[in-house]
C-alpha positions as CSV (number, residue, x, y, z in Angstrom):
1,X,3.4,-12.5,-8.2
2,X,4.0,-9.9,-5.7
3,X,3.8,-11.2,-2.1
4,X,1.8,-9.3,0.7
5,X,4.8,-9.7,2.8
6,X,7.1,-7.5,-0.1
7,X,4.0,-4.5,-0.3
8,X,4.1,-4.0,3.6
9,X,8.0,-3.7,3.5
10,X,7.8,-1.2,0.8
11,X,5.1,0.9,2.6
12,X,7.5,0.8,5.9
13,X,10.6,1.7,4.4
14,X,8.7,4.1,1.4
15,X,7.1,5.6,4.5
16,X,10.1,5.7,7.6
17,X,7.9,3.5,9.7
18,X,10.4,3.1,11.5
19,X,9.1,2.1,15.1
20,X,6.2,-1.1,13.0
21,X,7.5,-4.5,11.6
22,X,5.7,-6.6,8.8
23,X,4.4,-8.7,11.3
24,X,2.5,-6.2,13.1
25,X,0.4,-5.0,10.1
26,X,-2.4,-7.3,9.5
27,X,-3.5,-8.0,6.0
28,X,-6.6,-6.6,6.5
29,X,-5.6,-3.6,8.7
30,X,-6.5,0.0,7.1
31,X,-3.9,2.2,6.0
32,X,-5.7,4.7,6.4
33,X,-7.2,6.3,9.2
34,X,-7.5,6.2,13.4
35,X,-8.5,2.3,13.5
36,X,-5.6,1.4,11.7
37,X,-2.1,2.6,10.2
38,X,-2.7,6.4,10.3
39,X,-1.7,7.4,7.7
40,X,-2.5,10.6,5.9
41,X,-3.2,12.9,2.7
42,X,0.9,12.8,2.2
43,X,1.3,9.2,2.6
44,X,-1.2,8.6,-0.1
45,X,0.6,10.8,-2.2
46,X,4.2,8.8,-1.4
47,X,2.4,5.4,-2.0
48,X,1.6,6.5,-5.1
49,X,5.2,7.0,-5.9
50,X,6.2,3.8,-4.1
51,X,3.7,1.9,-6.9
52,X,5.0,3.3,-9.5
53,X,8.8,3.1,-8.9
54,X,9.0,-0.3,-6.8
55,X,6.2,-2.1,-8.7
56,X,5.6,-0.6,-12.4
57,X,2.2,0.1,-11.1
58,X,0.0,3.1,-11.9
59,X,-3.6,4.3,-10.3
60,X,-5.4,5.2,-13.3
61,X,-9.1,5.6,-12.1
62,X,-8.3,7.8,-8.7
63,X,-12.0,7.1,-8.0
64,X,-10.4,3.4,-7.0
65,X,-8.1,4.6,-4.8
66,X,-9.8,4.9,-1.7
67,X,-10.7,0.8,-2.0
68,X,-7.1,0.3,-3.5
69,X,-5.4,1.9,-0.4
70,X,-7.6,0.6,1.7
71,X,-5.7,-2.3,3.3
72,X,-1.8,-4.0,2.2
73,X,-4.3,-7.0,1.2
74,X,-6.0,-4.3,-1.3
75,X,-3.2,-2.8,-2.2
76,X,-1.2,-6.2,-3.4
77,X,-4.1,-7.5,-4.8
78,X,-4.1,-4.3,-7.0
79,X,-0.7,-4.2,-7.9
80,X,-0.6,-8.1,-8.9
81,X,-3.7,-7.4,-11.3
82,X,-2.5,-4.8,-12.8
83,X,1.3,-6.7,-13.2
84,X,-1.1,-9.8,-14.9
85,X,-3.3,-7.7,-17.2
């Protein structure tokens, strides 16, 4: 099982985040957006990659990706039921 703590490291370092630690992403913070992370288009694009080469994890149904991208919680929670199914 894939901790939270693990997804949020790959995003920074996937991502050069470099001035934000683990700790200062909260589980439920977006990714996406001016109320949270900030990230952009791009950075979709580069955690899409980051899936599939750290975590042997594919977005099929881009329709879900919006509510899979939507927070680290999301994101792991994705990830670990796709590694279980």
């Amino acid at each position: 099982m894939i901790k939270i703590e693990d997804v949020k490291a790959k995003i920074i370092e996937g991502l050069n985040l470099e001035d934000i630690t683990t700790d200062e992403i909260e589980d439920d913070m977006a990714l996406f957006g001016d109320d949270g992370l900030g990230l952009d288009s791009v950075d979709a694009i580069e955690l899409t990659l980051i899936l599939e080469k750290e975590f042997s994890v594919k977005i099929t149904n881009m329709a879900e990706a919006e509510n899979i991208f939507a927070s680290s919680a999301s994101l792991t929670e994705y990830i670990n039921n796709e590694k279980n199914s």
